[in-house]
Backbone as CSV, one residue per row, in Angstrom:
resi,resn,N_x,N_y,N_z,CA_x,CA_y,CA_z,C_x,C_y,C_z
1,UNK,-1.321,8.733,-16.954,-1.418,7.924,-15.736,-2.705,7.108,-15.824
2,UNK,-2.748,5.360,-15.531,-3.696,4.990,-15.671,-4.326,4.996,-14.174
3,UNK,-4.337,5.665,-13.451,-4.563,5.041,-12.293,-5.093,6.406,-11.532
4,UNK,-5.646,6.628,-10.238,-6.474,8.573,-10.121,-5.116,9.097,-9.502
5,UNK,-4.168,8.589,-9.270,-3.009,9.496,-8.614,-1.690,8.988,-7.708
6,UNK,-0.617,9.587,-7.465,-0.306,9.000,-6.494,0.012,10.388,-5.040
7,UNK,0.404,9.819,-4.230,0.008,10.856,-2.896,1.513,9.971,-2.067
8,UNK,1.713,11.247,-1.328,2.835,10.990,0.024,2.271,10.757,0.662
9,UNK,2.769,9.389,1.721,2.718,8.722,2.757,1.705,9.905,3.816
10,UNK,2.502,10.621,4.103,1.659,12.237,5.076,0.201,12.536,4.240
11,UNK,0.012,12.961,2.853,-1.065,12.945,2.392,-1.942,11.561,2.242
12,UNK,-1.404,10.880,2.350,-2.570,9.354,2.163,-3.021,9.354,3.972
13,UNK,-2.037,9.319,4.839,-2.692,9.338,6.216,-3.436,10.293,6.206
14,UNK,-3.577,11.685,6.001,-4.623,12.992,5.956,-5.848,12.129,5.545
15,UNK,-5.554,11.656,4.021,-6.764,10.995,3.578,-7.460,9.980,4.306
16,UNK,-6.889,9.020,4.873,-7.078,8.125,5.248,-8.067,8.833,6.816
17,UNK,-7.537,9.559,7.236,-7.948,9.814,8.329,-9.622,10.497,7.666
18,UNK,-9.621,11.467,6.784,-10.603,11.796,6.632,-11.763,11.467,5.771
19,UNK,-11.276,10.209,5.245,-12.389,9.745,4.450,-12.638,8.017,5.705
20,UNK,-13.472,7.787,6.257,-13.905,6.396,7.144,-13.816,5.612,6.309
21,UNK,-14.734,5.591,4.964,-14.398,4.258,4.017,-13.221,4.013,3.292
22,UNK,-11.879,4.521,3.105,-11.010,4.837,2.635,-10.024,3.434,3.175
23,UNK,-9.452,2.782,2.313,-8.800,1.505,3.102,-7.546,1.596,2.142
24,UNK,-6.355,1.321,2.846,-4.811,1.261,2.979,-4.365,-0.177,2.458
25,UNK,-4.275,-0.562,1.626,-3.938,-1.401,1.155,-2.225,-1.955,0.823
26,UNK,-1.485,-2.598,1.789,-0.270,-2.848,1.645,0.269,-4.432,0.757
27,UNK,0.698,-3.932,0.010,1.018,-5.462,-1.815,2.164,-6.033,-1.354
28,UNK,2.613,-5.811,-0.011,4.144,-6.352,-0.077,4.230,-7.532,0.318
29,UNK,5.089,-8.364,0.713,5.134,-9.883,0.778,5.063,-10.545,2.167
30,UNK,4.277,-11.421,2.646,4.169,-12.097,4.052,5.761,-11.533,4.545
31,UNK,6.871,-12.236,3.843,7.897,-11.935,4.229,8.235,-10.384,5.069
32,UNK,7.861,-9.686,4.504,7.750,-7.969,4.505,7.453,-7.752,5.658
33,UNK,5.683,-7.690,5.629,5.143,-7.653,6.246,5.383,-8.394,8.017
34,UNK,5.875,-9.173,7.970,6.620,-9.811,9.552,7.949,-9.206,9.978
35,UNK,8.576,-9.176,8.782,9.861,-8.706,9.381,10.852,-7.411,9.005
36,UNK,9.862,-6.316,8.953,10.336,-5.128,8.588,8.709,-4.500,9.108
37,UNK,7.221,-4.846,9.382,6.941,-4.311,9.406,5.662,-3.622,9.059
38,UNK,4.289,-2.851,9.212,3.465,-2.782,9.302,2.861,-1.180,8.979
39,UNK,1.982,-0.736,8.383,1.376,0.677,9.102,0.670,0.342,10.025
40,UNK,0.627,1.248,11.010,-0.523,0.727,11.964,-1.703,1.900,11.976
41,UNK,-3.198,1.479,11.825,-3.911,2.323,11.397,-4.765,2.197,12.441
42,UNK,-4.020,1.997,13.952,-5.221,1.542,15.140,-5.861,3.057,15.825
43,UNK,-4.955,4.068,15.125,-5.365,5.067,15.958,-6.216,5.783,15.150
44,UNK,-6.879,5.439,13.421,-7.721,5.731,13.147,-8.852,4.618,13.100
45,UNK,-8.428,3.729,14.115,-10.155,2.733,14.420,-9.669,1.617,13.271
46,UNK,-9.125,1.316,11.850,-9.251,0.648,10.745,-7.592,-0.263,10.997
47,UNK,-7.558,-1.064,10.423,-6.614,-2.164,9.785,-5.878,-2.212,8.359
48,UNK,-4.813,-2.912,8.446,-3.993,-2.485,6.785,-4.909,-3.622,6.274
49,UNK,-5.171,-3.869,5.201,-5.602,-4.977,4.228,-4.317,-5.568,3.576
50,UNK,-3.759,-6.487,3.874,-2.579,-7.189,3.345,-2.940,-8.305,1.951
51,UNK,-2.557,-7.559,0.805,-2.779,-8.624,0.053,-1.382,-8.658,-1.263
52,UNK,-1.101,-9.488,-1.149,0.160,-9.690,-1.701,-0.042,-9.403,-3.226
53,UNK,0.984,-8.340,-4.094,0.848,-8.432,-5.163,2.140,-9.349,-6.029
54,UNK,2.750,-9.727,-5.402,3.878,-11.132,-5.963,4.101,-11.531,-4.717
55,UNK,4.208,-12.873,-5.518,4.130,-13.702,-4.006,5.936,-14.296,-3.455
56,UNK,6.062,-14.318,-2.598,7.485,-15.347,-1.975,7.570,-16.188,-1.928
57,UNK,8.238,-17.230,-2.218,9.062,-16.870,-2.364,9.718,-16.987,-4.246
58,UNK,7.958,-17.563,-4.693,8.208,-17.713,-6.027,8.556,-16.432,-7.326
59,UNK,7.806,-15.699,-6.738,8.093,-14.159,-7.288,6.967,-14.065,-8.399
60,UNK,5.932,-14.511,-8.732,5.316,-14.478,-9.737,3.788,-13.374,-8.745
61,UNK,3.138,-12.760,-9.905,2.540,-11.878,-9.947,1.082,-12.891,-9.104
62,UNK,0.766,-12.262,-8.915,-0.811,-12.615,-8.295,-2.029,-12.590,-8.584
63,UNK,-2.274,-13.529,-9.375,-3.521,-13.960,-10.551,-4.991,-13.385,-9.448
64,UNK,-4.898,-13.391,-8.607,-6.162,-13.586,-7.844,-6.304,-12.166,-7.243
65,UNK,-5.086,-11.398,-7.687,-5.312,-10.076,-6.614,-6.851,-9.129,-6.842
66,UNK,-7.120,-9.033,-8.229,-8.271,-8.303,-7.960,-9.514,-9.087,-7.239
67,UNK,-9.450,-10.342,-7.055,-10.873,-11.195,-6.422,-10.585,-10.894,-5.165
68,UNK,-8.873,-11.121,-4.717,-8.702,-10.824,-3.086,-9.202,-8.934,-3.070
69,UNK,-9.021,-8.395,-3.496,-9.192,-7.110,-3.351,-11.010,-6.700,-3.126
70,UNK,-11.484,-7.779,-3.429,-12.965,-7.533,-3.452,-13.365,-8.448,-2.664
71,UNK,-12.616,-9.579,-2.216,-13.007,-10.236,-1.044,-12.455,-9.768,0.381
72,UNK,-11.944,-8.503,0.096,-11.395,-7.785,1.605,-12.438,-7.061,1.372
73,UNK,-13.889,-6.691,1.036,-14.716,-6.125,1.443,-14.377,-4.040,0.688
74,UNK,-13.345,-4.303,-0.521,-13.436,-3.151,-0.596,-13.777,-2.905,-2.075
75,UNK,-15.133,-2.160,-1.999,-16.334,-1.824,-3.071,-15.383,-1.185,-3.715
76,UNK,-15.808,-1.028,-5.477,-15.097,-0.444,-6.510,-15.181,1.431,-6.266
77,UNK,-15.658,1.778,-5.660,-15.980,3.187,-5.391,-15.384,3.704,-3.689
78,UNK,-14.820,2.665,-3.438,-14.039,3.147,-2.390,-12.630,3.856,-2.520
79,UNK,-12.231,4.750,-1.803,-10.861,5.465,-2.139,-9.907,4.067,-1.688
80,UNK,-8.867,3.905,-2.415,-7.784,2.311,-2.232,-6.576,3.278,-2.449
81,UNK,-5.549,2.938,-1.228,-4.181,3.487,-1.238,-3.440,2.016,-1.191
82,UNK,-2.467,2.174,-2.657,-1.736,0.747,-2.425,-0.418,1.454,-1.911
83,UNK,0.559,0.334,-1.637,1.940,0.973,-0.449,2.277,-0.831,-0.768
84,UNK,3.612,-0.116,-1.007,4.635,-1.272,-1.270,5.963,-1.348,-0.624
85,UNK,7.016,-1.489,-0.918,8.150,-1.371,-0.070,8.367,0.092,-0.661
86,UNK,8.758,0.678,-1.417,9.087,2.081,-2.632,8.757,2.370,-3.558
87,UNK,7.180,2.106,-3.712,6.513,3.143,-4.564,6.035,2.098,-6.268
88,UNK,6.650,0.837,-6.039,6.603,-0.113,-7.658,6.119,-0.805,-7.568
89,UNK,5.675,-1.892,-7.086,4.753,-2.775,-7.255,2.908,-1.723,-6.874
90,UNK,2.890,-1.034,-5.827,1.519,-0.292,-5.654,1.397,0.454,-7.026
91,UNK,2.354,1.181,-7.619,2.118,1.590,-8.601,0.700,0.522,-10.004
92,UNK,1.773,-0.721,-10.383,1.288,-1.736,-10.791,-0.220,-2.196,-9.638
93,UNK,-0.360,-2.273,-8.861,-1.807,-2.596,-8.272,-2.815,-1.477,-8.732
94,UNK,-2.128,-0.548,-8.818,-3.098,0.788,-8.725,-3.742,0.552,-9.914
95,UNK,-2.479,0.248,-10.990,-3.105,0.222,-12.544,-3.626,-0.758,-12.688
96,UNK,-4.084,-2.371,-11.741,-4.695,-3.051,-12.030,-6.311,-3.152,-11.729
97,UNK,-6.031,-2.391,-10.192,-7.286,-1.809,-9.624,-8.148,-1.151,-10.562
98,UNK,-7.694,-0.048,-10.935,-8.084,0.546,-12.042,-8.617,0.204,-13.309
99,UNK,-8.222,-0.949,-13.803,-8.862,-1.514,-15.311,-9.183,-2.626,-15.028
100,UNK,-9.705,-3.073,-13.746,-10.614,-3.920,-13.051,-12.122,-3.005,-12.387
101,UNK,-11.722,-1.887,-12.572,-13.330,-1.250,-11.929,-12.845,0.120,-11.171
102,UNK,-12.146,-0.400,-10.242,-11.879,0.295,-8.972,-11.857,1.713,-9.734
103,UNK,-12.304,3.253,-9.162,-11.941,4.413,-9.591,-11.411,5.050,-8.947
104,UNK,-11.195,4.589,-7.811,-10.288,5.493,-6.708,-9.084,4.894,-6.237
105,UNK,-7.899,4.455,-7.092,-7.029,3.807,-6.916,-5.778,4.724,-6.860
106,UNK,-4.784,4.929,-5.618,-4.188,5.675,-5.649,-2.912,5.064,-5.086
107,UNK,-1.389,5.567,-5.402,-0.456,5.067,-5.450,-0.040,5.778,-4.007
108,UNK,0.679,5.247,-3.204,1.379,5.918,-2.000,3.143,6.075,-2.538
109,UNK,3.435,6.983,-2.674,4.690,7.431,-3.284,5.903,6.752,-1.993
110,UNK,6.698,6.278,-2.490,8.085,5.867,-1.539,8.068,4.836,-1.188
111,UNK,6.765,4.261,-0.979,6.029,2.721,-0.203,5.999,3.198,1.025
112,UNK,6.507,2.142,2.076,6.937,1.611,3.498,8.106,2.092,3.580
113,UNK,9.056,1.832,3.018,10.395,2.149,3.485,11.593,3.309,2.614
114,UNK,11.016,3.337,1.518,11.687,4.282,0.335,12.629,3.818,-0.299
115,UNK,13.418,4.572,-1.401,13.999,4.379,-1.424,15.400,4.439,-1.130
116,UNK,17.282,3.984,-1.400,18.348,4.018,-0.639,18.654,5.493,-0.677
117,UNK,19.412,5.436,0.208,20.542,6.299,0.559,21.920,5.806,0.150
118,UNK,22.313,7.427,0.459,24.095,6.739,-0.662,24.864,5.806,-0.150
119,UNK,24.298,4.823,1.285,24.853,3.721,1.879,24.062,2.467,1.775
120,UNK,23.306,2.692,0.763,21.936,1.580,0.522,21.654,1.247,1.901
121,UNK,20.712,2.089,2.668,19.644,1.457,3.926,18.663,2.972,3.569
122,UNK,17.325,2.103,3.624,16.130,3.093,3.092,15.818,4.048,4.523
123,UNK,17.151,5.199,4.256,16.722,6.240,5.341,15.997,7.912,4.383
124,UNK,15.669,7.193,3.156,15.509,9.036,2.448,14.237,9.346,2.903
125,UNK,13.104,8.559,2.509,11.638,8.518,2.665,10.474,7.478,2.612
126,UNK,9.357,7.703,2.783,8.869,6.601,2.611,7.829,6.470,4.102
127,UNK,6.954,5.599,4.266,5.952,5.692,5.551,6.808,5.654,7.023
128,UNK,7.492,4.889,7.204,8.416,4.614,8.313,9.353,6.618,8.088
129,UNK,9.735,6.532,7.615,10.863,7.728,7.539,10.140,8.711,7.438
130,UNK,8.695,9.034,7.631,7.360,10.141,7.477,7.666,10.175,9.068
131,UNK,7.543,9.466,9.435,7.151,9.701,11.457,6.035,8.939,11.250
132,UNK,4.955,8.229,10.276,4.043,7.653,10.648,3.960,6.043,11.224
133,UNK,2.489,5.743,11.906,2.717,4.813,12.744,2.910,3.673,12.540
134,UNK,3.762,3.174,12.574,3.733,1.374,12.069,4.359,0.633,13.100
135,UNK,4.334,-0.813,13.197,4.343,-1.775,13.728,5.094,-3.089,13.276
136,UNK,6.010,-3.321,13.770,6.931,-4.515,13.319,6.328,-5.813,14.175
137,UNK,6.916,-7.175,13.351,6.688,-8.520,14.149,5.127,-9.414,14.645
């Protein structure tokens, strides 16, 4: 694994809650993000950091993500939870975080929404399907 780990949605909020400098980092797409949806991290005082790791609607990877990642104010020694829609693109941030500096780069397993069910709609797991708090629109 190039990257310090990955953690369930329930264990990254534990973390999140107990480390203050610890920031939540969601890679998914403006698109995403408006219309499916949000963590909401108001009830531990902090904000998601939204920074896109492919962009919409062109689909190409995001040359700039590690500069945005350090222009959201988050130091290479900070704990970083990336969260994607199910667990693949954060994966890929984690490992970029990682051989860019970052040492505390950790994957959130399932993403936001998880992955399908045997009727393809993401009811198996994932942050939304945890009970944790998020925010649509």
């Amino acid at each position: 694994m190039s990257y310090a780990g990955d953690l369930s949605p329930t264990d990254t909020w534990t973390a999140l809650e107990a480390e203050p400098d610890a920031a939540l980092v969601d890679v998914r797409t403006r698109a995403e993000w408006t219309y499916v949806g949000i963590p909401d991290l108001t009830r531990i005082g902090r904000e998601v950091v939204r920074i896109e790791w492919v962009g919409y609607p062109e689909g190409r990877v995001n040359d700039r993500f590690t500069e945005e990642l350090a222009a959201a104010g988050i130091a290479v020694d900070t704990p970083v939870y990336f969260l994607c829609r199910s667990g693949v693109r954060s994966i890929a941030a984690a490992e970029v975080a990682t051989a860019a500096g970052w040492h505390h780069a950790y994957n959130v397993l399932d993403g936001f929404e998880g992955p399908h069910d045997t009727e393809h709609h993401r009811t198996v797991s994932g942050w939304k399907v945890a009970g944790l708090p998020w925010v649509q629109g």
